[in-house]
C-alpha positions as a Markdown table, in Angstrom:
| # | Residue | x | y | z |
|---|---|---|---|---|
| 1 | Unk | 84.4 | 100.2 | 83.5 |
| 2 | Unk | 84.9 | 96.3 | 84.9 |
| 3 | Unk | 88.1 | 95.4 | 86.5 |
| 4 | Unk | 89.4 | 92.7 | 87.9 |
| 5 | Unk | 92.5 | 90.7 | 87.7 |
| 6 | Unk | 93.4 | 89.1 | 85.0 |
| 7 | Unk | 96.9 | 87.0 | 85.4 |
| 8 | Unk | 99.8 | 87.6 | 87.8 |
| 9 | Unk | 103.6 | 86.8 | 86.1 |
| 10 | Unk | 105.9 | 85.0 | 88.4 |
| 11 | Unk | 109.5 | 85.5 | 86.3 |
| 12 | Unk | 111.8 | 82.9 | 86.4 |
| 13 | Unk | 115.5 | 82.7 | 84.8 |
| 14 | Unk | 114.2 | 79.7 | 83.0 |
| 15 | Unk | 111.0 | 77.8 | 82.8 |
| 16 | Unk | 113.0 | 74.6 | 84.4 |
| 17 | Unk | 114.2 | 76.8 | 86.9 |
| 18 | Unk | 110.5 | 77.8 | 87.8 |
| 19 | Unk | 108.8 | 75.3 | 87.5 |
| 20 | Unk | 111.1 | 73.3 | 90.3 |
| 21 | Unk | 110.8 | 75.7 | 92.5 |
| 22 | Unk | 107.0 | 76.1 | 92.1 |
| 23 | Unk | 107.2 | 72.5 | 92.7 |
| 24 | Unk | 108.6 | 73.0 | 96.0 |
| 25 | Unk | 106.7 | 76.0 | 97.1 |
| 26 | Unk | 103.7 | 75.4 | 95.6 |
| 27 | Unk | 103.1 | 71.8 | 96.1 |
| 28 | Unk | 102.3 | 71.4 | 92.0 |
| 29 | Unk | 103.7 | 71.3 | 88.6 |
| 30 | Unk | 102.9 | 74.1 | 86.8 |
| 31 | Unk | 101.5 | 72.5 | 83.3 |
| 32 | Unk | 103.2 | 74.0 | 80.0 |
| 33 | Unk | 102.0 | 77.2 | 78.1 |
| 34 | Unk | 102.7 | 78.4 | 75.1 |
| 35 | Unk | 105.2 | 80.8 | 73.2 |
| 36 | Unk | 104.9 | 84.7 | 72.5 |
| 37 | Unk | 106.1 | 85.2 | 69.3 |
| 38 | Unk | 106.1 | 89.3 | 69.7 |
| 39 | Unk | 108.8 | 89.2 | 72.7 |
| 40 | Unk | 110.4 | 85.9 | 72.3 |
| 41 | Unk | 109.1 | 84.4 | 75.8 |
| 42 | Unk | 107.6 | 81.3 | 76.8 |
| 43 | Unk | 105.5 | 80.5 | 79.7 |
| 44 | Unk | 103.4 | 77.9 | 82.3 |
| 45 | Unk | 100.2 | 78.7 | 83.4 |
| 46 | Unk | 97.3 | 77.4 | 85.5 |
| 47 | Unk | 94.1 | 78.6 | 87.1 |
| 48 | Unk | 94.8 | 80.8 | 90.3 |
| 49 | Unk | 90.6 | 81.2 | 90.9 |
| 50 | Unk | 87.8 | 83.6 | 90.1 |
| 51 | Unk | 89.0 | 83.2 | 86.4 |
| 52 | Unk | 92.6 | 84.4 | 86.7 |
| 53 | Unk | 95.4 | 82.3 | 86.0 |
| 54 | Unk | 99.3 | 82.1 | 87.1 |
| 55 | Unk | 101.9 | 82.7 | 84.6 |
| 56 | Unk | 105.5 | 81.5 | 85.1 |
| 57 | Unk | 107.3 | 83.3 | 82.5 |
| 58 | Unk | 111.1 | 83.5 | 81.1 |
| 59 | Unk | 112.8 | 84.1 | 77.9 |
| 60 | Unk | 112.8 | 82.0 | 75.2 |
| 61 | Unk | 116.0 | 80.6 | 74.8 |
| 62 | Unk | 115.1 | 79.3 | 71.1 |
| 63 | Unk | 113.4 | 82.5 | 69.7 |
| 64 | Unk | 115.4 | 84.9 | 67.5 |
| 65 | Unk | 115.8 | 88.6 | 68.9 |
| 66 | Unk | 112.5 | 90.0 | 69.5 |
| 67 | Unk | 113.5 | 93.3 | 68.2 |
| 68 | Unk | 112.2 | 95.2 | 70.9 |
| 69 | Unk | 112.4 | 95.1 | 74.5 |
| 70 | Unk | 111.0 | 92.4 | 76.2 |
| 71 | Unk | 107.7 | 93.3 | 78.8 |
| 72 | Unk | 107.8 | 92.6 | 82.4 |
| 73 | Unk | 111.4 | 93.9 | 82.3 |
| 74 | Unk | 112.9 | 90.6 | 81.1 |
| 75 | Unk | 115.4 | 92.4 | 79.5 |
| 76 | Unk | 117.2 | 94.4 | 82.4 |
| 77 | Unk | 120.4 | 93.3 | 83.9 |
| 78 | Unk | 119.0 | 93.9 | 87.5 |
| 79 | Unk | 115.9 | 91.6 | 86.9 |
| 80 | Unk | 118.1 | 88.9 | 85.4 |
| 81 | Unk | 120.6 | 88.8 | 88.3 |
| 82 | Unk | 117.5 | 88.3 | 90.4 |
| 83 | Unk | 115.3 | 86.1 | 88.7 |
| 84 | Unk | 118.9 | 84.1 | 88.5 |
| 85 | Unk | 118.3 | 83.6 | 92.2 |
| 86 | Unk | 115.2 | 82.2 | 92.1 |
| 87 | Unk | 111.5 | 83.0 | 90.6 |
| 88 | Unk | 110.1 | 86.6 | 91.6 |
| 89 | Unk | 106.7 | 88.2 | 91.3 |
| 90 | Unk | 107.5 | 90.7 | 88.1 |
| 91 | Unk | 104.2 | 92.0 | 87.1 |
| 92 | Unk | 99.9 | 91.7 | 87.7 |
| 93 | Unk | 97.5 | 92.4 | 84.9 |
| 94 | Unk | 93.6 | 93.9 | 84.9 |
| 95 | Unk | 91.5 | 92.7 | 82.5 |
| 96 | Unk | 88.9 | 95.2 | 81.9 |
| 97 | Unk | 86.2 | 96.1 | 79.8 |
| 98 | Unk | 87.4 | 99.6 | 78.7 |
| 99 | Unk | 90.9 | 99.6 | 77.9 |
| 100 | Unk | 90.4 | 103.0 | 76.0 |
| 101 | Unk | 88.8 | 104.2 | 79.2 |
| 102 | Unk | 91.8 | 103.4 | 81.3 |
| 103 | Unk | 94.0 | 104.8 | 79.4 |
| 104 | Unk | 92.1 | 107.9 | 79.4 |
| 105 | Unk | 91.7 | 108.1 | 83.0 |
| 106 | Unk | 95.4 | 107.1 | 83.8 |
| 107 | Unk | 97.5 | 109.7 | 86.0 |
| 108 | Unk | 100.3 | 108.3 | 84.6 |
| 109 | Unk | 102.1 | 106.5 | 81.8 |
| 110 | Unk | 100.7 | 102.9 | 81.4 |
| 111 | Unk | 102.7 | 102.4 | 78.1 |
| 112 | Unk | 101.7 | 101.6 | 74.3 |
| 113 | Unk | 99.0 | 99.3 | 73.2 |
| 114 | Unk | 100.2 | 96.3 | 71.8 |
| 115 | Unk | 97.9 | 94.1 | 69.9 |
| 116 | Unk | 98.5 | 89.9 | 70.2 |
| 117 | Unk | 96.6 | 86.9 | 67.7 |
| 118 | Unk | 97.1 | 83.7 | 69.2 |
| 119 | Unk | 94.6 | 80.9 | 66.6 |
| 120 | Unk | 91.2 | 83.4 | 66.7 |
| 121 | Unk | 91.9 | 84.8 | 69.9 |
| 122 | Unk | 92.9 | 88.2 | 70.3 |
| 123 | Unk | 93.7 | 90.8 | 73.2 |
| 124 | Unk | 95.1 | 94.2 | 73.8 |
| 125 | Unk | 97.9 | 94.9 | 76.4 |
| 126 | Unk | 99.3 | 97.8 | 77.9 |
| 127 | Unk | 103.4 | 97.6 | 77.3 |
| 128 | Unk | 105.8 | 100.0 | 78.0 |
| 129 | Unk | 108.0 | 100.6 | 74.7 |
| 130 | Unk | 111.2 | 100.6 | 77.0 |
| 131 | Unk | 110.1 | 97.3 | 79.0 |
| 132 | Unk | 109.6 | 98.9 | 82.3 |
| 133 | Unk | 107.0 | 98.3 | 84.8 |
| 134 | Unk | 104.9 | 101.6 | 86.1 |
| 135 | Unk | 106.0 | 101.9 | 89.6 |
| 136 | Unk | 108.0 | 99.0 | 89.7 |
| 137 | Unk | 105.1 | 96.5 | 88.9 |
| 138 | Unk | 102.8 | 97.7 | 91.2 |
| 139 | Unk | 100.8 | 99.4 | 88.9 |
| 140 | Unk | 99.0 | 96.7 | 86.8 |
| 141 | Unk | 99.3 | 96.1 | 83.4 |
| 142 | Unk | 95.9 | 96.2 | 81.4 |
| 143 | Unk | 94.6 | 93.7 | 78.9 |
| 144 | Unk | 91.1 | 93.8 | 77.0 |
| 145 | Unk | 90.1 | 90.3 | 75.6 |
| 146 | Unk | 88.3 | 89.8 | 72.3 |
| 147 | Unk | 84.8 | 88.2 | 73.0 |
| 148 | Unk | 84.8 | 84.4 | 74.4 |
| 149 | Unk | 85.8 | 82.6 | 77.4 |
| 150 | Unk | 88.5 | 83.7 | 79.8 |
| 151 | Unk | 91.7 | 81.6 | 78.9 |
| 152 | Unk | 91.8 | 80.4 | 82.6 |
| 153 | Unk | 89.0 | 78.2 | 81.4 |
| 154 | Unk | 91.0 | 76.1 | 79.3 |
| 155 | Unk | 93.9 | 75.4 | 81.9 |
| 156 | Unk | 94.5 | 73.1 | 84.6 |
| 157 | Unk | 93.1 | 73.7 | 88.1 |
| 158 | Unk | 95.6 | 72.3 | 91.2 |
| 159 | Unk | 94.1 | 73.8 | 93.6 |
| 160 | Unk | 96.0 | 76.9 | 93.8 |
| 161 | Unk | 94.3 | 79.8 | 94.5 |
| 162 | Unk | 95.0 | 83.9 | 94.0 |
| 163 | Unk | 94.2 | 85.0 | 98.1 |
| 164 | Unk | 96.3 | 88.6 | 97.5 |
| 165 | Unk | 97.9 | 91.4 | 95.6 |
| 166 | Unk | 100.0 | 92.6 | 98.4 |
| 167 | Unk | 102.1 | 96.5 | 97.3 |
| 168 | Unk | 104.3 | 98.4 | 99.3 |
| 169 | Unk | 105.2 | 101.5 | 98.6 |
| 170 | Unk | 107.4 | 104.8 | 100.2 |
| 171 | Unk | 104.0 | 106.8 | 100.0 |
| 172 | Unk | 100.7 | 104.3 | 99.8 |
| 173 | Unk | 98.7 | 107.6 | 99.8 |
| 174 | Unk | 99.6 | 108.8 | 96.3 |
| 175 | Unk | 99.1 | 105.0 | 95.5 |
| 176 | Unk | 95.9 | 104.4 | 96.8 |
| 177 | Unk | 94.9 | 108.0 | 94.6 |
| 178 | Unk | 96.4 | 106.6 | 91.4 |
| 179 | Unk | 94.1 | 103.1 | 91.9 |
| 180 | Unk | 91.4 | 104.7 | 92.5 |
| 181 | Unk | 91.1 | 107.0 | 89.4 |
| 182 | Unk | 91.5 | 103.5 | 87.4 |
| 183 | Unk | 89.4 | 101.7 | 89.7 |
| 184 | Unk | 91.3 | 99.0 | 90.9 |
| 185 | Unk | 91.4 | 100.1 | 94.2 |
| 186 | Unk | 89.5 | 96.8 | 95.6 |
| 187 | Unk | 92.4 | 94.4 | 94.4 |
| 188 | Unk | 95.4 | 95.1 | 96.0 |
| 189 | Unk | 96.6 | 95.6 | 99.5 |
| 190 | Unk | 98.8 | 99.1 | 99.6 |
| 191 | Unk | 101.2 | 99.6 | 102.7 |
| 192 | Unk | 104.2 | 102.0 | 103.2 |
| 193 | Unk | 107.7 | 100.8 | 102.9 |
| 194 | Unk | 110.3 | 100.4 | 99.8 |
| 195 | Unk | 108.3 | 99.3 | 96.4 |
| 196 | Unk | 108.0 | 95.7 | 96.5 |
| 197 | Unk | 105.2 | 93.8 | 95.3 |
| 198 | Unk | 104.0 | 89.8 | 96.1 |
| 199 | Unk | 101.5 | 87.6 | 95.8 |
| 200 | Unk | 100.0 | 85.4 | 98.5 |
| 201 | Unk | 98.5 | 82.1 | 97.0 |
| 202 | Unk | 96.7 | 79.8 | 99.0 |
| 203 | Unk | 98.1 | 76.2 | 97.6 |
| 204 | Unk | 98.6 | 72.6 | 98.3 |
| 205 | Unk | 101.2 | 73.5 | 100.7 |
| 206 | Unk | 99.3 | 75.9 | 102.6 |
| 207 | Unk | 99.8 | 80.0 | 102.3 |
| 208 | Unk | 102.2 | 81.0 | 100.7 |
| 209 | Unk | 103.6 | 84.3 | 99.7 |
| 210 | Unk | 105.9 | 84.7 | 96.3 |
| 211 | Unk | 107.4 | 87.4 | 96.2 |
């Protein structure tokens, strides 16, 4: 199987609230997404290199009840106290060629497989029924694309750039194990301490780390 990453998800309280502070850490103004129907969120996105992109993500404040829980553990009371702080790094994503594969392979539970339309695009994405994150968010989330260009082709490019997946985590052995059997191994830097994941971006502003 092919993996790589696909999108990181920076959460944010609101998307005004995130996209200010973007402004001031990045150096750039994250350009408007789009809606996701499915779990009543809304998001900003631009390229972050090596076709990936960076999604800046909150509820929808006009969308009805989803009537599920929300991914990327939107929905928790703990996240929302802290995404009421300021933005956090919530979640990354893999896109890969064999989602069945991965599944397959998985030493632990990566979730359901949801399946999104948006126009004639589709993809398949790896969502946990209760809205948690595996480990925290430092396992990935997986998404398999339907044939066509990556959707980072179609956003704007300001110069911000993906440098790291940085994950720490009380026993980076066991981690290390778990990316390897899904062969994601070579995207993420693993060291011990308490689960905490971040991303270091190379931007306007220089390096900078959200975390």
């Amino acid at each position: 199987m092919h993996n790589r990453i696909d999108h990181f998800a920076i959460g944010a309280a609101s998307l005004d609230q995130g996209v200010a502070a973007m402004r001031e850490a990045l150096g750039v103004e994250v350009p408007a997404g789009s809606k996701h129907d499915a779990m009543s969120t809304h998001n900003c996105v631009m390229q972050a290199g090596n076709e990936s992109f960076l999604e800046l993500i909150a509820i929808d404040p006009d969308a009805p009840d989803p009537g599920r829980v929300r991914w990327f553990t939107l929905d928790d009371s703990e996240t929302r106290t802290r995404l009421e702080e300021r933005p956090r790094a919530l979640c990354w994503v893999v896109n890969t060629d064999d989602l069945d594969g991965v599944l397959a392979a998985s030493p632990i539970d990566l979730g359901e497989v949801v399946d999104f339309r948006r126009g004639d695009r589709t993809w398949r994405l790896t969502v946990p029924r209760d809205g948690s994150l595996p480990e925290g968010g430092l396992v990935p989330a997986f998404i398999e694309w339907s044939p066509g260009p990556h959707p980072s082709a179609g956003q704007q490019d300001l110069g911000v750039r993906l440098k790291t997946v940085n994950l720490t985590h009380p026993d980076p052995g066991r981690l290390r194990t778990v990316f390897e059997t899904l062969s994601i191994a070579h995207l993420a830097q693993i060291e011990e301490g308490d689960r905490a994941l971040a991303f270091t971006l190379e931007t306007p502003n220089g390096l900078v780390v959200i975390d």
